[in-house]
C-alpha positions, 0 to 999 in steps of 0.5 A, spaced: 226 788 224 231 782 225 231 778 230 237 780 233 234 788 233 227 785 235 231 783 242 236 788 243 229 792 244 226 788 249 233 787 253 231 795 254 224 794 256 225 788 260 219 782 261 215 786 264 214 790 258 213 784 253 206 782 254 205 783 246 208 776 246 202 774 249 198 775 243 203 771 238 199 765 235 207 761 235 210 759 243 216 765 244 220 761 250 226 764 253 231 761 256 237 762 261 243 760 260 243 753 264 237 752 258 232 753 264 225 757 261 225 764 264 219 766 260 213 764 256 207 767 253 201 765 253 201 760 247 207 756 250 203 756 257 197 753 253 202 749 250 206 746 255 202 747 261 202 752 266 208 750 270 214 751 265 217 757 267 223 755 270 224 748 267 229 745 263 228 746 256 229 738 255 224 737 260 218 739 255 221 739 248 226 732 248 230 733 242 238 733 242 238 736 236 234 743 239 239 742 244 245 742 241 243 748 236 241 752 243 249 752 243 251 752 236 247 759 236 250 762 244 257 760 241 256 762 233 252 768 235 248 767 229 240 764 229 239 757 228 232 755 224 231 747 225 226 742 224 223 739 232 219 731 231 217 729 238 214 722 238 212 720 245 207 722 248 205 724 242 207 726 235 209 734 234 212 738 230 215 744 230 221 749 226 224 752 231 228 759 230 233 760 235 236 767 237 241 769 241 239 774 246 241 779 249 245 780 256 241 780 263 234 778 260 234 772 265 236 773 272 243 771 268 248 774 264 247 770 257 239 768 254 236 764 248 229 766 245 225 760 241 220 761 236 217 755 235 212 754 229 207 749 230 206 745 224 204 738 226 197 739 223 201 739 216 205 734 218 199 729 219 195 731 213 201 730 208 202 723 212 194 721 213 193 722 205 198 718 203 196 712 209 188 714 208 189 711 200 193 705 202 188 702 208 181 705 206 183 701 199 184 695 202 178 694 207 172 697 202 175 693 197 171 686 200 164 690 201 164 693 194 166 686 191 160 683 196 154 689 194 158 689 186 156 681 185 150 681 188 147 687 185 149 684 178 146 677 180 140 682 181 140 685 174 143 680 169 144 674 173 140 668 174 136 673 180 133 676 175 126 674 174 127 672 180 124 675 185 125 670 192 133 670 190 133 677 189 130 677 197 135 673 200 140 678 197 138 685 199 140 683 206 147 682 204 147 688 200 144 693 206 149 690 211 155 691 206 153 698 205 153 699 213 160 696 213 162 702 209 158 707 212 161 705 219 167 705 217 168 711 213 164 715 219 170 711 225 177 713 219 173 722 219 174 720 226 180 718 227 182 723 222 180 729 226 183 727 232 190 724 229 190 731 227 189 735 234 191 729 239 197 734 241 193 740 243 190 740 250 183 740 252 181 746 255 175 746 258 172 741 264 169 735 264 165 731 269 166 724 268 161 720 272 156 724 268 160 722 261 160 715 263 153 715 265 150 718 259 154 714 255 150 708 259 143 711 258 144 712 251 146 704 249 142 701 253 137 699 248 143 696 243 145 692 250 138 690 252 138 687 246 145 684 246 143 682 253 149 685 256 149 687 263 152 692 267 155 694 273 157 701 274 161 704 280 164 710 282 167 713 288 165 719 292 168 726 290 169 730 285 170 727 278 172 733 274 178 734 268 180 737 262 177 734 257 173 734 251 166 732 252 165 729 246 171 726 244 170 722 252 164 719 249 167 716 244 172 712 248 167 711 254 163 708 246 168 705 244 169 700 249 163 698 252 160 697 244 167 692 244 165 690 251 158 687 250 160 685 242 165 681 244 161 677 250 156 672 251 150 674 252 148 675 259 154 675 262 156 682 266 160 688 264 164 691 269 165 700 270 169 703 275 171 710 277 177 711 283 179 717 285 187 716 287 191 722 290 192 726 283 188 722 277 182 718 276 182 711 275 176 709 270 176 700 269 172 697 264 172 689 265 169 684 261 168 676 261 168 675 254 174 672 249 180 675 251 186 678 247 192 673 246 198 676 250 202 676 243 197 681 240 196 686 246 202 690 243 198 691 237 191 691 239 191 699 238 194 700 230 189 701 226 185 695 222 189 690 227 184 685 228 186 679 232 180 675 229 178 678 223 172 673 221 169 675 229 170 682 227 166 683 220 161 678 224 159 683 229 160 690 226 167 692 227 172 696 222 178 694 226 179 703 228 175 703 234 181 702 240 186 706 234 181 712 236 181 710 244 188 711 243 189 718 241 183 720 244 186 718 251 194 720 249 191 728 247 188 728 255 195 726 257 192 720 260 195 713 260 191 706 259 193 699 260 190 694 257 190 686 262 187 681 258 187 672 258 184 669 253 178 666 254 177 669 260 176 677 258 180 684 258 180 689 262 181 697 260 184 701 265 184 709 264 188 714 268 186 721 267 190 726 270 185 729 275 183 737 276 
């Protein structure tokens, strides 16, 4: 049936009758004629939010293009199928099909159905594999070359037969092996969430209880570091959308940068606050600051502002790149103050429940 025919059937059932919309994987959002959503099935409301119907089409897909279409399609009477790229607040991508409807299925004479194919996770896969050769090439170069050498030296060099030399390279050897493995675990990390950042968590999360947890189980790795930490929350419900595993991983991230970053003994700074409609989660240290030209930059991925710190203390330059994407899937919005020599405070704001 095409999809002309497909909406003379529905002008005659009507919107109440459309409930097997629900069940279609792609989001189906119709439109009046002054471009406001009069109606969306279940995968758009999952999509977009449960408080479309009645917004602007521009208010929730930005693109002049797909606009532009919408008249071309009314005007010609005729179906436009077009490419949609979204950059902010995070990428997504769709081909849309756009189809004149029929008359009187909104509450106005004139209507425009929209399928829209969600293609994002191709997208980013093709662009990632391209990306995932150049960057890992790069940064698993030094490790290699570091264990490569030192196994040679071992084998045919002058450590040969020498078994104290061959002590001292062991540790080298270990240590560029841990390199590798965290950084080969942080890039399938990243991968995974660069893939999923545009589809909303679902289920809930308390945060207090994340944060809490994320201290409990480093507390070993910052006792030893001799970290300090203060932690505060407000009364109240602490509850959002959100992933409970990928929430740790931004909590982790940022104390690990926290303590690796500070002089021993001195303390790091959590807080949670609850405002009118979000939570303020803060995180403050004491240690040696980001210079204010490299704030713009500190969360591309392999950005360092100092490398030799970096690589001293264990860092493969992913971790705010995945606190980043983390962050933009749950819709929240972080800023990052920071003096050099004085320390750097993240601050977090969640949409709350």
């Amino acid at each position: 049936m095409s999809g002309l025919n497909f909406m003379s059937s529905l002008d005659k059932t009507g919107l109440q009758e459309m409930k097997f919309l629900d069940e279609m994987i792609d989001q189906v959002i119709i439109l009046d004629k002054s471009k406001n959503i009069c109606y969306a099935n279940k995968s758009a409301i999952d999509r977009f939010g449960p408080n479309i119907e009645g917004q602007s089409i521009s208010s929730i897909l930005r693109d002049s293009n797909l606009l532009e279409n919408i008249d071309l399609s009314v005007s010609d009477e005729k179906a436009k199928i077009i490419d949609i790229e979204i950059k902010l607040p995070n990428f997504q991508f769709y081909k849309a099909n756009i189809i004149p409807g029929p008359s009187k299925l909104c509450d106005q004479d004139q209507s425009v159905i929209i399928f829209l194919k969600d293609l994002t996770e191709i997208y980013k896969t093709q662009k990632f594999k391209s990306d995932f050769v150049a960057n890992v090439s790069h940064e698993l170069r030094t490790p290699l070359q570091s264990i490569k050498l030192g196994l040679e030296t071992i084998n045919k060099g002058h450590a040969e037969n020498d078994f104290e030399s061959q002590k001292k390279f062991m540790p080298i050897i270990i240590q560029q092996t841990e390199r590798m493995e965290s950084l080969v675990n942080d890039l399938l990390s990243l991968s995974k969430i660069e893939l999923q950042e545009h589809i909303r968590p679902t289920t809930e999360a308390d945060l207090n209880e994340i944060i809490s947890h994320v201290i409990k189980v480093n507390s070993d790795l910052l006792k030893k570091r001799e970290s300090v930490v203060n932690y505060k929350a407000d009364k109240g419900s602490h509850k959002i959308l959100g992933n409970r595993d990928r929430l740790i991983e931004i909590f982790t991230n940022l104390l690990d940068n926290a303590s690796k970053y500070s002089n021993k003994g001195v303390s790091i700074n959590m807080s949670l606050k609850i405002k009118d409609n979000s939570i303020l989660y803060s995180i403050k240290d004491n240690g040696v600051g980001i210079p204010k030209k490299y704030l713009p930059r500190i969360t591309e991925r392999f950005f360092r502002v100092n490398p030799a710190k970096s690589k001293e203390v264990g860092g493969t330059g992913l971790g705010l790149a995945i606190v980043k994407h983390i962050v933009n899937q749950h819709r929240a919005s972080m800023n990052i103050l920071s003096e050099e020599g004085k320390g750097t405070e993240f601050l977090i704001e969640f949409p709350k429940l």
